[in-house]
C-alpha positions in Angstrom: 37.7 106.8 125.5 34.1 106.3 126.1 32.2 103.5 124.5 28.4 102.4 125.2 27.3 99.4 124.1 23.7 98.7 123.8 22.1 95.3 124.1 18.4 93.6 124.3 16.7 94.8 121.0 15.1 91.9 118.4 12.0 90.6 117.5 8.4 90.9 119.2 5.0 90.3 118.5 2.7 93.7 119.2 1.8 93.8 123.0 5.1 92.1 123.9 8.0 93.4 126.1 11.7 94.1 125.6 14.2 95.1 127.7 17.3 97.1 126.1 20.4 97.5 128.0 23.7 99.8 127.7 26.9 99.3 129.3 29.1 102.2 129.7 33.0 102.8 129.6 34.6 105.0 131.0 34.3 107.1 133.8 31.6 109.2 132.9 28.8 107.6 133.8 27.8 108.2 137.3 27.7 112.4 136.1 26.0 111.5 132.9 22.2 112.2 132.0 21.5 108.8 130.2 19.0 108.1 127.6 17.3 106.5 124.6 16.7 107.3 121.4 15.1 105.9 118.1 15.3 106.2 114.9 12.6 104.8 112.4 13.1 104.3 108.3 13.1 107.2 106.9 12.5 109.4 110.2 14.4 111.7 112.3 16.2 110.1 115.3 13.6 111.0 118.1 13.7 111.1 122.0 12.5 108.2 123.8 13.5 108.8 127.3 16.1 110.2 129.8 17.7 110.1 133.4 19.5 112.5 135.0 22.6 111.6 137.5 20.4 112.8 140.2 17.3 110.1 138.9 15.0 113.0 137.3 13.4 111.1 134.0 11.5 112.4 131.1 9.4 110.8 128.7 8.2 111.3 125.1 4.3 111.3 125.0 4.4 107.9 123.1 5.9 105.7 125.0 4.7 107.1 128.5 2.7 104.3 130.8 4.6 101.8 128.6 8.3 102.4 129.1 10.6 102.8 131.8 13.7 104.1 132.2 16.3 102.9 134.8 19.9 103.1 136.0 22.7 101.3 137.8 25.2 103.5 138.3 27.4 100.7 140.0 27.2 99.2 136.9 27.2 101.9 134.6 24.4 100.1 133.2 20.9 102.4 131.8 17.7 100.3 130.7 14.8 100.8 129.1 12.1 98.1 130.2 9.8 98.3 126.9 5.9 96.7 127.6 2.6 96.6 125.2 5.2 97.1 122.5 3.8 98.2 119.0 4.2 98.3 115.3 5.4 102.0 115.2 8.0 101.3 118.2 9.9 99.8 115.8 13.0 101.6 115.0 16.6 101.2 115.8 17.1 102.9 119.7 20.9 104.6 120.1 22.1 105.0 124.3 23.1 108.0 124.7 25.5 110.2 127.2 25.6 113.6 128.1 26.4 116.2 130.4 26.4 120.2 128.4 28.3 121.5 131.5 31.2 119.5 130.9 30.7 119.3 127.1 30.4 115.7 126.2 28.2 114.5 124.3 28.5 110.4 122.9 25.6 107.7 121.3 26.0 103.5 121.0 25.7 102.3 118.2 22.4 101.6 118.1 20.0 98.3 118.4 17.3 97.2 116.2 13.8 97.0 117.4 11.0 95.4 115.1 7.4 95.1 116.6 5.5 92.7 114.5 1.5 93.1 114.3 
């Protein structure tokens, strides 16, 4: 059974930083492409970033220049280092695991961010 459990989100002024966390069980980890996601009220749940086993990362348009994406794969830890945070970054961000070739596929359970102006 795999679980992921995020940490790190709360409450920030506009321009300030977060850093989210999410600890993996499990042993799929080290083979997984990691990688946030948020969902905003009334919004579909959107990509914010990913990392491949192999370190490869993508970014969605918004966040690029402000976020980073990171993992310790002795930890089985991914983090998402989130600077010059704003109002519209606020959303609740879901880990997520995956790997198509051996057909898993599992999110956290997600962790409120709210960017205050």
């Amino acid at each position: 059974q795999v679980q992921l459990v995020e940490s790190g989100g709360g409450l920030v002024q506009a321009g300030g930083s977060l850093r989210l966390s999410c600890a993996a069980s499990g042993s799929i980890f080290s083979i997984a492409t990691m990688g946030w996601y948020r969902q905003a009220p009334g919004k579909q749940r959107e990509l914010v970033a990913t990392i491949t086993s192999s370190g490869s990362y993508n970014y969605a348009d918004s966040v690029k220049g402000r976020f980073t994406i990171s993992r310790d794969n002795a930890k089985s830890t991914v983090y998402l280092q989130m600077n010059s945070l704003k109002p519209e970054d606020t959303a609740v961000y879901y880990c997520n695991a995956k790997r198509a070739v051996y057909a898993f596929n599992y999110w956290g359970q997600g962790t409120q961010v709210t960017v205050s102006s």
